[in-house]
C-alpha positions as CSV (number, residue, x, y, z in Angstrom):
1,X,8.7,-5.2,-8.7
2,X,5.9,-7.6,-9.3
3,X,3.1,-6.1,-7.5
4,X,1.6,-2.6,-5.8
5,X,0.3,-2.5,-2.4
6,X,-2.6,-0.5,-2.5
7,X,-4.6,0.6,0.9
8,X,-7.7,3.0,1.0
9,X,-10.8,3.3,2.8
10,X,-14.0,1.8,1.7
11,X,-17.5,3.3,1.8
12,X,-17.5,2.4,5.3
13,X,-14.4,4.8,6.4
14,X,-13.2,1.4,6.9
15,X,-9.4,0.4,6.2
16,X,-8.8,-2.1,3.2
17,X,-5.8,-3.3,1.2
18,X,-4.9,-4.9,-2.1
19,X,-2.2,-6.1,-4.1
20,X,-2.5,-5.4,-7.6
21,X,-0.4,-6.6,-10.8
22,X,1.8,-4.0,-12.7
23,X,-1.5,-3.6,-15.2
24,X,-3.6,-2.6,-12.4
25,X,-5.7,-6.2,-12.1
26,X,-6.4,-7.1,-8.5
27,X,-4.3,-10.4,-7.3
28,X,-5.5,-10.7,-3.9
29,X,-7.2,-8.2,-1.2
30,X,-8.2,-7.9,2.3
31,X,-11.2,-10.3,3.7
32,X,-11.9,-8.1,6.4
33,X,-12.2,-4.2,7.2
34,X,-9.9,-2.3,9.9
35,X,-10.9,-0.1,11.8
36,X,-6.8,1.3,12.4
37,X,-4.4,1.8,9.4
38,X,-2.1,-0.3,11.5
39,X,-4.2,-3.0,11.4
40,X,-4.7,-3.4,7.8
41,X,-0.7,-2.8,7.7
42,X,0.1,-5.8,10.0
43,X,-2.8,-7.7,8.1
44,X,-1.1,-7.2,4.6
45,X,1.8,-8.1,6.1
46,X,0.7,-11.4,6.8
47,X,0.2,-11.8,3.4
48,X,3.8,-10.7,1.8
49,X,3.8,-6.9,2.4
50,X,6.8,-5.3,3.0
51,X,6.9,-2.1,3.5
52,X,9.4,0.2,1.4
53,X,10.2,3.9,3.1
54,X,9.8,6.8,0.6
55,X,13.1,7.7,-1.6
56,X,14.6,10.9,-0.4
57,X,13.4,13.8,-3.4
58,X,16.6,14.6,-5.3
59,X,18.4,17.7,-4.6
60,X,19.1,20.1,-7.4
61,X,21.7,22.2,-7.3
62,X,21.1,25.5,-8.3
63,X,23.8,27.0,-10.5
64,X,24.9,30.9,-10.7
């Protein structure tokens, strides 16, 4: 992996995104605010997201 996706709300309570290098240094980021999560999804999308569903959490097996 090359990048993070990164999406928050700004001071506005508005949706933004970036994509940020390994070390944390902004490589690109949204030009405009969303109002919906799903916008700012489909927007990053645009723009190379891809979005990665969470790993299941290991199971640990519990010995007697």
């Amino acid at each position: 992996m090359s990048s993070v996706w990164r999406f928050y709300k700004d001071q506005d309570r508005h949706w933004r995104w970036q994509r940020l290098s390994i070390d944390r240094a902004v490589i690109a980021e949204s030009r405009a605010a969303h109002k919906n999560y799903d916008d700012c999804v489909a927007d990053a999308t645009g723009k190379g997201y891809v979005h990665q569903p969470s790993q299941p959490r290991l199971i640990r097996k519990t010995f007697r």
